[in-house]
C-alpha positions in Angstrom: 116.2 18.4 34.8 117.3 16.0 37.8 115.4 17.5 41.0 118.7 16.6 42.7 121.0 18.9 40.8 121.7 22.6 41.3 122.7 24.9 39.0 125.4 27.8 39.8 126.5 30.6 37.8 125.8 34.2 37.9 127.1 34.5 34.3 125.5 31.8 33.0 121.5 33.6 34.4 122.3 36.7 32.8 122.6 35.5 29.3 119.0 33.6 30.5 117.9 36.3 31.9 118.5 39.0 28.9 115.9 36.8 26.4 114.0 35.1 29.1 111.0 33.1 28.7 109.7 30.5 31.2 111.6 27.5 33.3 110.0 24.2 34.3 112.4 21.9 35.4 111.2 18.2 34.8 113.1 15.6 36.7 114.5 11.4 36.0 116.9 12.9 33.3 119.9 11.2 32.0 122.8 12.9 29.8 122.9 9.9 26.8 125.4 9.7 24.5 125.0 9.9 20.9 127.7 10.4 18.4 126.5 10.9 14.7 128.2 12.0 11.3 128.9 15.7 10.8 126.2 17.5 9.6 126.6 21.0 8.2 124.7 23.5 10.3 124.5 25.9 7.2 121.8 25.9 4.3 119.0 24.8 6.4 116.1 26.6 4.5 112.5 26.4 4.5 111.3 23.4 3.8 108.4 24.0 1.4 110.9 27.2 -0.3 109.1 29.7 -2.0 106.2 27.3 -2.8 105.0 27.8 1.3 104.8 32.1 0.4 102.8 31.3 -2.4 99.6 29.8 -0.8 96.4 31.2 -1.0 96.3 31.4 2.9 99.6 32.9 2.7 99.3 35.7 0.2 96.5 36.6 1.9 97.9 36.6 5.7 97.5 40.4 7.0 101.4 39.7 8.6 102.5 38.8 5.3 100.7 41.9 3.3 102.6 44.4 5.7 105.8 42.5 5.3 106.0 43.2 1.6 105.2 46.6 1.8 109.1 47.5 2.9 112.5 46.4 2.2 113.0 45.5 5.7 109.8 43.4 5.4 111.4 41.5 2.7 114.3 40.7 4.6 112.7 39.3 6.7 110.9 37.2 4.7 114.3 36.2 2.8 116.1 35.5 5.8 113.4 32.7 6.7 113.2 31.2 3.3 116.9 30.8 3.9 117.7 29.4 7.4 114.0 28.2 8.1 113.9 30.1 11.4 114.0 33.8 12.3 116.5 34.8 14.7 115.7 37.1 17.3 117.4 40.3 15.5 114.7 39.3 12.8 112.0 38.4 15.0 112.4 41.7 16.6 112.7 43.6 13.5 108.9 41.5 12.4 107.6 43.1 15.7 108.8 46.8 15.3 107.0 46.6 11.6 103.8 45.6 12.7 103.2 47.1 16.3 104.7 50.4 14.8 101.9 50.2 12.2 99.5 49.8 14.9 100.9 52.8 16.2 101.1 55.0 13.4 97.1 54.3 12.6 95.9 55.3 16.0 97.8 58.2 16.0 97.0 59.4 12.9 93.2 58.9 13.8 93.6 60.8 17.1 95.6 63.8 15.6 93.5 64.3 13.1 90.9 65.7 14.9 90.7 69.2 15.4 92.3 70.6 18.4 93.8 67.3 19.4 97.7 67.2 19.4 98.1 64.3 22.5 97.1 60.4 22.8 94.8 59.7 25.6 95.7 56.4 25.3 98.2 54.7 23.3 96.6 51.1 23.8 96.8 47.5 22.1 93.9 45.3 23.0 95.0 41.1 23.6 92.7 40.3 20.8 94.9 42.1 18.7 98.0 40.7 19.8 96.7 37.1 19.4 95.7 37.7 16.0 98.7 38.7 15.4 100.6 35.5 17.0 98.3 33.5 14.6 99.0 34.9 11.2 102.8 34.4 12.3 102.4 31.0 12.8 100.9 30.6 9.4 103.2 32.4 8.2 106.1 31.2 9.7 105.6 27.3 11.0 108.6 26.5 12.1 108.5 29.5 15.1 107.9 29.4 18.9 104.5 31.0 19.4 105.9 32.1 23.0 108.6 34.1 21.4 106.1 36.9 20.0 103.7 36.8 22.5 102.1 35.0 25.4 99.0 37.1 26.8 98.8 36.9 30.8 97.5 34.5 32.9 96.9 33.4 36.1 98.0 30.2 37.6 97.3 28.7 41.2 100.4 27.9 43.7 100.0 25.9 47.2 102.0 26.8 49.8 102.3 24.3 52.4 102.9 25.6 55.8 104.7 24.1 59.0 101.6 23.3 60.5 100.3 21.2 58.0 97.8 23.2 56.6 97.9 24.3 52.5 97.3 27.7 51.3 95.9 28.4 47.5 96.7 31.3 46.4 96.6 32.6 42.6 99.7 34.8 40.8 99.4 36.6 37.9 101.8 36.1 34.9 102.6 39.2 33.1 102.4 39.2 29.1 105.7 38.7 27.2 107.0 38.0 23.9 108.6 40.3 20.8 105.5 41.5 20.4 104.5 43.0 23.5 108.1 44.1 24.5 107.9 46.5 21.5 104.7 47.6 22.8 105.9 48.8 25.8 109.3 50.2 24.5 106.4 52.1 22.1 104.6 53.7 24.9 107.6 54.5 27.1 108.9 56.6 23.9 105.8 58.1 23.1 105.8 59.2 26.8 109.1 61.0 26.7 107.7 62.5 23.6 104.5 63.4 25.1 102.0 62.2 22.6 100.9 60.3 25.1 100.1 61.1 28.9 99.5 58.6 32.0 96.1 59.4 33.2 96.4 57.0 36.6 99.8 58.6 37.9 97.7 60.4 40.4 95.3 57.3 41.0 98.1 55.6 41.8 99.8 57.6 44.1 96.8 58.0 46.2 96.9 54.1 46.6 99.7 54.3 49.1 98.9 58.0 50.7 98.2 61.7 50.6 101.2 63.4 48.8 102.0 65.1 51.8 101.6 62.8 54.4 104.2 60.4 51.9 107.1 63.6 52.3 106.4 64.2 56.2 107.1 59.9 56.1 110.5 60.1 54.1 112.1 62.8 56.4 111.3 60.5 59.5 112.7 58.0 57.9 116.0 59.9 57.5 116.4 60.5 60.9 115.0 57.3 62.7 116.0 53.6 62.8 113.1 52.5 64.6 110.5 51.1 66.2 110.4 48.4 63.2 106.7 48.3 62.9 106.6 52.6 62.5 109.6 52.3 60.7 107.5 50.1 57.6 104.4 52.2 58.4 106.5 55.1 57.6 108.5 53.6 54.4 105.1 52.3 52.5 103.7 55.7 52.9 107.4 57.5 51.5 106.6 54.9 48.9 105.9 57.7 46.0 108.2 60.3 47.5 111.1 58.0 47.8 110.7 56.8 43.7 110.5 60.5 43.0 113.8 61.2 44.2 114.9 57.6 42.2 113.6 59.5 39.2 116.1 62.6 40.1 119.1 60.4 39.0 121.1 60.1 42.5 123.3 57.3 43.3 122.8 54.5 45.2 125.2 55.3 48.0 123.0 58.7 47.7 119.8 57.0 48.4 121.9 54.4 51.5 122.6 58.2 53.0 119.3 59.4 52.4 117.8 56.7 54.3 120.3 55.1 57.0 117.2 52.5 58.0 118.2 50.5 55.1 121.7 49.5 56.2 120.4 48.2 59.8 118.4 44.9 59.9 115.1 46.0 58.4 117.0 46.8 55.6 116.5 43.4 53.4 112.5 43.7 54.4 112.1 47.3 52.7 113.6 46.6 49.5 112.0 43.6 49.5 108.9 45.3 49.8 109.7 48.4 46.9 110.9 45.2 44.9 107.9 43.2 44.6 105.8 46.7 44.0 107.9 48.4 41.5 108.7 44.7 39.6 105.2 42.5 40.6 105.3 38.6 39.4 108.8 39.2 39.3 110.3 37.1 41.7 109.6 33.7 39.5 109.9 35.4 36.4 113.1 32.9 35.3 110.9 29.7 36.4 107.7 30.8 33.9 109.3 31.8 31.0 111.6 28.8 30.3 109.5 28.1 27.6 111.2 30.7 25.3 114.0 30.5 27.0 114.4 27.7 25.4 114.1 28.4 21.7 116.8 31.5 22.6 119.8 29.0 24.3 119.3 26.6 20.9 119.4 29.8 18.9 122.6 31.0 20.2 124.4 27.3 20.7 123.6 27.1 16.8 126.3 30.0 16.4 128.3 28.4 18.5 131.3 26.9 17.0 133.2 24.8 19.8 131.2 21.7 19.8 133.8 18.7 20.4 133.6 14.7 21.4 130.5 13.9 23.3 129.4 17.3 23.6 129.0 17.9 19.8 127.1 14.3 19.7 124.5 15.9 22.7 123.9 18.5 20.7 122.9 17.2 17.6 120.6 14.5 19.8 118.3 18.2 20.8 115.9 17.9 18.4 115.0 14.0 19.2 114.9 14.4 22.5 111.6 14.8 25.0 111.8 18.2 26.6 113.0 17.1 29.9 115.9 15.3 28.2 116.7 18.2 26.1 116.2 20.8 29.3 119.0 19.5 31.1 121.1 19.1 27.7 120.5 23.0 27.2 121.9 23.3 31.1 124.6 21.2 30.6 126.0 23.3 27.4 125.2 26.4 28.4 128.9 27.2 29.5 129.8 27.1 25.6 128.0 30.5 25.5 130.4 32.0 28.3 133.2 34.0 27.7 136.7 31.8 29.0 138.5 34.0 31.4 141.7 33.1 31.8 143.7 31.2 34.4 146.8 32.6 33.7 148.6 34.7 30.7 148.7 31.8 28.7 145.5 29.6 29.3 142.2 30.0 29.5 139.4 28.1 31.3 138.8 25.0 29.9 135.1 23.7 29.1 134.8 21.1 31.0 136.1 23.1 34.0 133.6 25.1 33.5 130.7 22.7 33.5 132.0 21.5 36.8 132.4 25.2 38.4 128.6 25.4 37.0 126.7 22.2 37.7 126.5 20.7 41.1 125.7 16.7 41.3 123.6 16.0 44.6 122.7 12.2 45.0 119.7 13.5 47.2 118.6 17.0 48.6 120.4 16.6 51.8 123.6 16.3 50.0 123.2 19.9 48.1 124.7 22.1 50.9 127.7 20.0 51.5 128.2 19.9 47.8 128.1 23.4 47.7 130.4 24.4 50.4 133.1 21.7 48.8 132.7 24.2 45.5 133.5 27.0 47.9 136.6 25.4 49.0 137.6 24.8 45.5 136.8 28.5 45.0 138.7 30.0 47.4 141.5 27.8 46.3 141.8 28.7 42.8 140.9 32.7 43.6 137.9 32.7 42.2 134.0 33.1 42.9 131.2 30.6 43.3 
């Protein structure tokens, strides 16, 4: 994607946002043009057919075994021999079968002991997980291996600072993937149906402050709106306190009350700070997981059905392009998956006015402000939002 062009659109992140998986924008892109015969988007099976399920390696892949133990295994199966890909109602389907299996054997392990009617631990090791992500990619070539799973990692950042000098500093990448999301949906329901307890609630508390000493912090904090450095003293150690009341249900303009610090200037800094501890490695979660992101936009620009002119022609050039190419491609149709609202009773917002209310040209970085308050003018003219 051209370092010199910014991308606008709160719509247009959500749908990103809902399947994420990893952005790295890559830069000297042009949009060519390339205008080929219709092609039918329909029949596009597996290449090998049935011939690929009857390998050897295949027949004996575990993922494959526990597939054809169940209808719903099947279909999945069927739908792949048929379109060549999974799509991610499949692909999530493939993961509730095996994690749930996963789950079923180490419960039935656990409660069949005498005297034992709750999970310690509901746990899946990352050995598991990528053995796992390789008998699917036997089994099913022609998937993204970051759409089931991609364990975590840690990768290094430099952060240059005004003086000149360069801090290194590492950041942890959470695990993702069909896969692991089941996983966690797993726990969180075997929580709420306490097989299973947290053991490190207490642990964790304590990490931020005595219990009490957390409740004598929040009612300070109701009735004070400074000095700023007490004032964050006092809201790190209301830290468990103040989620406990989250937990209660109440509103937002509940909470506001509740805590008038937050609608003085301070206010940004605190929930910046409960941000980045209740969601960690969050803040650049868009930027590292483009990757799957990736497979996900195709996905759902396959369904689409509005392709026209030179758009149609870009989107049939995808799969020959390098990935930088086809990045900004993706970008560049990605207002065919929005919703036209309309501009009057009778018409709706055209396409290619909504590529230009979404994609900002810049000839150089200095230009991007100025580019972007023009778009505001044009916003305010036309009633509607940038």
């Amino acid at each position: 994607m051209d370092n010199n062009t910014a991308i606008l659109g709160t719509s247009c992140g959500e749908i990103i946002l809902e399947n994420l998986d990893k952005l790295k924008p890559d830069h000297n892109t042009t949009l060519p043009i390339i205008i080929q015969e219709p092609v039918n988007r329909a029949g596009r099976g597996c290449p090998d057919g049935e011939r690929h399920f009857q390998r050897p390696e295949i027949i004996a892949n575990p993922i494959y075994r526990i597939l054809l133990k169940t209808g719903e295994g099947k279909s999945v199966i069927k739908f792949y021999l048929e379109n060549g890909r999974l799509k991610k109602i499949v692909r999530n389907l493939l993961s509730r079968l095996v994690v749930n299996l996963e789950k079923d054997r180490q419960l039935q392990l656990v409660l069949q002991q005498p005297g034992v009617i709750i999970l310690d631990q509901f746990k899946i090791q990352k050995e598991l997980f990528i053995s796992w992500l390789e008998d699917i990619e036997k089994l099913f070539p022609s998937e993204s291996k970051f759409l089931h799973y991609s364990p975590n990692k840690c990768v290094r950042e430099e952060i240059h600072n005004a003086d000149g000098t360069i801090v290194v500093k590492k950041r942890r990448i959470n695990p993702s993937g069909a896969l692991y999301e089941h996983y966690g949906y797993l726990k969180s329901k075997l929580r709420r149906q306490h097989f299973w307890k947290r053991s490190d609630w207490q642990k964790w508390s304590l990490k931020y402050c005595n219990l009490q000493e957390g409740q004598d912090a929040a009612v300070w904090l109701a009735t004070h709106l400074g000095p700023p450095d007490i004032v964050k003293q006092k809201w790190i150690k209301s830290y468990p306190t103040r989620m406990h009341r989250f937990r209660e249900n109440i509103t937002i303009n509940q909470y506001i009350e509740e805590y008038p610090v937050i609608k003085g200037a301070l206010g940004s800094d605190l929930l910046t700070w409960d941000f980045k501890n209740i969601y960690p490695d969050r803040k650049n979660l868009f930027f590292d997981r483009w990757e799957t992101a990736r497979y996900i936009i195709i996905e759902y620009l396959e369904d689409s059905k509005g392709f026209t002119g030179d758009d149609l022609g870009l989107y049939r050039a995808l799969p020959a392009l390098a990935q930088h190419n086809k990045d900004t491609i993706l970008f560049y149709l990605l207002p065919y998956l929005l919703k036209s609202p309309r501009k009057s009773k009778t018409k709706k917002i055209s396409i290619r006015e909504k590529q230009e209310a979404f994609l900002i040209h810049a000839n150089t970085a200095a230009d991007i402000n100025t580019r972007i308050e023009r778009q505001q003018q044009i916003c305010v003219a036309t009633g509607s939002t940038l």
